[in-house]
LUMLODREN-541892 format. One line per 2 residues: their letters; for each residue x negated, y, z of N, C-alpha, C. Coordinates in steps of 0.05 Angstrom, whole numbers, plus 5000, padded with zeros to 4 digits. Layout:
A = X Y Z X Y Z X Y Z ~ ...
//
This chain:
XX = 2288 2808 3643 2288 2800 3615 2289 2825 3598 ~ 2272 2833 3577 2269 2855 3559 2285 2840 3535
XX = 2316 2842 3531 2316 2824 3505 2335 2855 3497 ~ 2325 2862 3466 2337 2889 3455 2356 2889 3435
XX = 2362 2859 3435 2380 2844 3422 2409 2848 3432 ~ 2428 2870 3417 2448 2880 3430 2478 2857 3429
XX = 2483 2861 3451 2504 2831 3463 2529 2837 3444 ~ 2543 2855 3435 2569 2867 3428 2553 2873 3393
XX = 2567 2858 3376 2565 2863 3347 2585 2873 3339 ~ 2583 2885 3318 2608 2895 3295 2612 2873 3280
XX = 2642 2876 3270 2646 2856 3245 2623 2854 3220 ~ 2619 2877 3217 2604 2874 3194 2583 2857 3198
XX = 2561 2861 3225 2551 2842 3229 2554 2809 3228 ~ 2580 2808 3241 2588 2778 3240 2589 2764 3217
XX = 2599 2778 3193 2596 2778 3169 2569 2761 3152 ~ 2546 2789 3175 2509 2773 3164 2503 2752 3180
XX = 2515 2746 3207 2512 2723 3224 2520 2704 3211 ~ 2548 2699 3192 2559 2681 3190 2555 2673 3168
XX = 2556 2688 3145 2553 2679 3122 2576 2689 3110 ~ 2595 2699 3119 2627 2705 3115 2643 2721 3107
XX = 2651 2723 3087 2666 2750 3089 2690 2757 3110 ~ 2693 2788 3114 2713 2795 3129 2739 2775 3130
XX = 2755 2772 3115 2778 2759 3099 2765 2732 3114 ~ 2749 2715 3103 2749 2693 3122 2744 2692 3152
XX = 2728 2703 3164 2732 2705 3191 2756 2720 3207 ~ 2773 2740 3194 2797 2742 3204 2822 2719 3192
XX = 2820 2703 3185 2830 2684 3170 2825 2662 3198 ~ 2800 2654 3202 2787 2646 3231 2807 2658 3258
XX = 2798 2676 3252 2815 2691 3282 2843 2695 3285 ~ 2858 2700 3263 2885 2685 3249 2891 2660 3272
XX = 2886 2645 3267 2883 2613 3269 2874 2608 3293 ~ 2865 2622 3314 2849 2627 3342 2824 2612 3342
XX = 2809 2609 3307 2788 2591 3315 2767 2606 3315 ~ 2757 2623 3325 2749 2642 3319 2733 2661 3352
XX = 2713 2671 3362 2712 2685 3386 2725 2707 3377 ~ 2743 2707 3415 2762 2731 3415 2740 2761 3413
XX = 2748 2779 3398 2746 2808 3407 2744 2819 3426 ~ 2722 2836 3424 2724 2864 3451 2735 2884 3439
XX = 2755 2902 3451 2762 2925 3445 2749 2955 3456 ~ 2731 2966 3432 2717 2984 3440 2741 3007 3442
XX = 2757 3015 3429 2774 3033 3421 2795 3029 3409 ~ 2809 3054 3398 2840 3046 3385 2833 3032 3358
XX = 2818 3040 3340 2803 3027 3324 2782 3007 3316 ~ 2775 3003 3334 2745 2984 3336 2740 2974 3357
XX = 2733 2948 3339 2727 2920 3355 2694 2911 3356 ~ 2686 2891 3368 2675 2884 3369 2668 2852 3376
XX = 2656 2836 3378 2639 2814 3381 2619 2806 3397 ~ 2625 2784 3419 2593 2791 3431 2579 2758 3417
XX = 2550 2771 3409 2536 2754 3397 2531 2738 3403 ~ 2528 2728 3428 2523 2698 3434 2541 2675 3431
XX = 2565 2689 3433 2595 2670 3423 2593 2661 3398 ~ 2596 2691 3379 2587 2680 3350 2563 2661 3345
XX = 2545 2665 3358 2521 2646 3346 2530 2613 3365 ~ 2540 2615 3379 2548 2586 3395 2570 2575 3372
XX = 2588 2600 3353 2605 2588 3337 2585 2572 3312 ~ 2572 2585 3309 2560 2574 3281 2540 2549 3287
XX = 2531 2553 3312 2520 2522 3326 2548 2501 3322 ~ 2557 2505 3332 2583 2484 3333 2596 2476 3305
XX = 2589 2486 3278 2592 2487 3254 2573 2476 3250 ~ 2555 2467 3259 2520 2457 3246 2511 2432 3272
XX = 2538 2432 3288 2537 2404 3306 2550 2391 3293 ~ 2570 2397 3285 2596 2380 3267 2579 2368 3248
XX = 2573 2383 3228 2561 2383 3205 2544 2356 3215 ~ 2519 2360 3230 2510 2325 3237 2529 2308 3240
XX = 2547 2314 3259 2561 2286 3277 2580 2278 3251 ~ 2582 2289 3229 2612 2276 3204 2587 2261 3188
X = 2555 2266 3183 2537 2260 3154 2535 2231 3174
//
């Protein structure tokens, strides 16, 4: 598989994935509702993308199963 679509995002990204600001998705992760973090370093984290996008599926399953 050639996919160049990198697995490990930055917040900031998650941010354009989500729609979200920082403040709300650590608000999310607060609350453990949220995919856990990878720890790249003492400072920085990361995300792997497929979790996030399975989160926002499951935000847009709900969303049918409540209309």
């Amino acid at each position: 598989m050639n996919d160049n679509t990198p697995r490990l995002v930055s917040l900031n990204h998650v941010c354009e994935l989500t729609s979200l600001s920082r403040t709300a998705i650590n608000k999310f992760r607060e609350r453990g509702n949220f995919p856990v973090e990878v720890s790249l370093g003492e400072r920085r984290i990361a995300f792997v993308r497929a979790e996030v996008l399975a989160w926002v599926q499951d935000r847009i399953d709900a969303r049918q199963v409540a209309a």
